[in-house]
N, C-alpha and C positions, 0 to 999 in steps of 0.2 A: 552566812548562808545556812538555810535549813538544812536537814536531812532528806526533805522530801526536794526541796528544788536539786542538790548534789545528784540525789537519783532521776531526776526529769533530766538535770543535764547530759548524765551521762548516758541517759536511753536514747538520747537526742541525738548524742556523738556513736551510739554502737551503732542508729539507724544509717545515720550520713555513710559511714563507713560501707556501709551494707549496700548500701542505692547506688552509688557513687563509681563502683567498676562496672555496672549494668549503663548507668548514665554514661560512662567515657567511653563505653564501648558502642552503644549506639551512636556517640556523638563521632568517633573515629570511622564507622562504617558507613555511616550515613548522617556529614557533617550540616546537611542543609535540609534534611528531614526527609521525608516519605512523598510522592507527588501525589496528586490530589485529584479525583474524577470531577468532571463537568460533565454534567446534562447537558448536551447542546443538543438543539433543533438545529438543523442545517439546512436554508434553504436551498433551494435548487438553482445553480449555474451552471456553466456554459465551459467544462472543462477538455483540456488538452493533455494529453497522455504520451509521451514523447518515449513511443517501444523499441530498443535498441538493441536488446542483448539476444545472443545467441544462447543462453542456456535454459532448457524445456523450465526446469522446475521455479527458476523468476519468470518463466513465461506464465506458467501455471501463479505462480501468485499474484502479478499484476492482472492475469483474467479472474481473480479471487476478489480483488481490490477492485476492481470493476463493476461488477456485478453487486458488491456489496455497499457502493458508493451508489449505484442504479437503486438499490434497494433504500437507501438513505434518505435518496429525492423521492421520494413514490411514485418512479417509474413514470415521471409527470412532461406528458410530452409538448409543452406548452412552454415551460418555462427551462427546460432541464435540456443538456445536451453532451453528449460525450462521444468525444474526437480521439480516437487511437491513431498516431501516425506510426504508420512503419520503418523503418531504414535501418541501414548499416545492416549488424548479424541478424538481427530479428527475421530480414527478408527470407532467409531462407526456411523458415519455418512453416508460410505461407505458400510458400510454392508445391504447386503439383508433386512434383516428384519427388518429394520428400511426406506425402501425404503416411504411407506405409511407416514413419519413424514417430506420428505427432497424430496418429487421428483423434484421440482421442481429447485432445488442444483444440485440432482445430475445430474437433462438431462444436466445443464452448465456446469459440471465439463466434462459430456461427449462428450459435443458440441467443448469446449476448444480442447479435441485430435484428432478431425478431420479433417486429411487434414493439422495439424501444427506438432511444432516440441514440443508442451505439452505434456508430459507426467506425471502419478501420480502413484506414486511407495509407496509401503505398505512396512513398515517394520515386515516382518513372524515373527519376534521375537515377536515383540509386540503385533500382531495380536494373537498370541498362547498365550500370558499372557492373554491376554481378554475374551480367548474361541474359534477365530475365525481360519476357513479354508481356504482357496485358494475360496471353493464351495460354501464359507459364504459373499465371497465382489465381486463386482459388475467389471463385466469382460470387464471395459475400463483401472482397473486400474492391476497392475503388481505387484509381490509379488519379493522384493527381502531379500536376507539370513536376513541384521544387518544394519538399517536406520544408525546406526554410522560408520560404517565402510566406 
């Protein structure tokens, strides 16, 4: 073996050396690698939103996720449709008398049904398990028979 390949080898082996705790440690933190963005166009469907929770701030993100799924479809009211069912805690967020804790929910929930294909639809079932009337929630949204049905 030459002088000059001895010195190739062994710059070969300082490199390995050198790469090798950056390599194991990427491979230990993130063994399956980094995920990867898609371009997607998304056409327009016919979605169901099933609103359940009583806490404002996931109310406020699923009206976030709403609105930006609205914007996804172009707002296209032809082919595009989006059904928020109400029930369980969610109900009472909707309701009148709590208007003073959430106005500011509710004018976006109400902003969302104008002029688009959003709708937010109350299950009466549930509403009457909690107390409430048709004349008890806020008149953007629609009362129908049985959220599961």
């Amino acid at each position: 073996m030459t002088a000059k390949n001895i010195i190739s080898a062994l710059f070969l082996f300082l490199l390995s050396l050198l790469v090798s705790p950056v390599y194991a440690d990427a491979k230990s933190t993130a063994p399956w690698g980094h995920a990867k963005t898609l371009d997607i166009k998304y056409p327009p469907h016919k979605v169901i939103y099933d609103l359940t929770t009583g806490n404002l701030e996931e109310l406020d993100f699923t009206l976030s996720r709403i609105s930006y799924l609205n914007n996804l479809y172009d707002a296209d009211p032809f082919e595009s449709s989006i059904i928020v069912v109400i029930h369980e805690k969610a109900l009472e967020h909707f309701a009148i008398e709590n208007l003073s804790d959430n106005k500011q929910l509710m004018e976006r929930a109400r902003n969302l049904t104008i002029g688009s294909t959003i709708e937010f639809r109350m299950c009466k079932v549930s509403a009457k398990f909690k107390g409430y009337e048709p004349e008890d929630i806020h008149g953007f949204v629609q009362m129908v028979p049985m959220a599961d049905a």
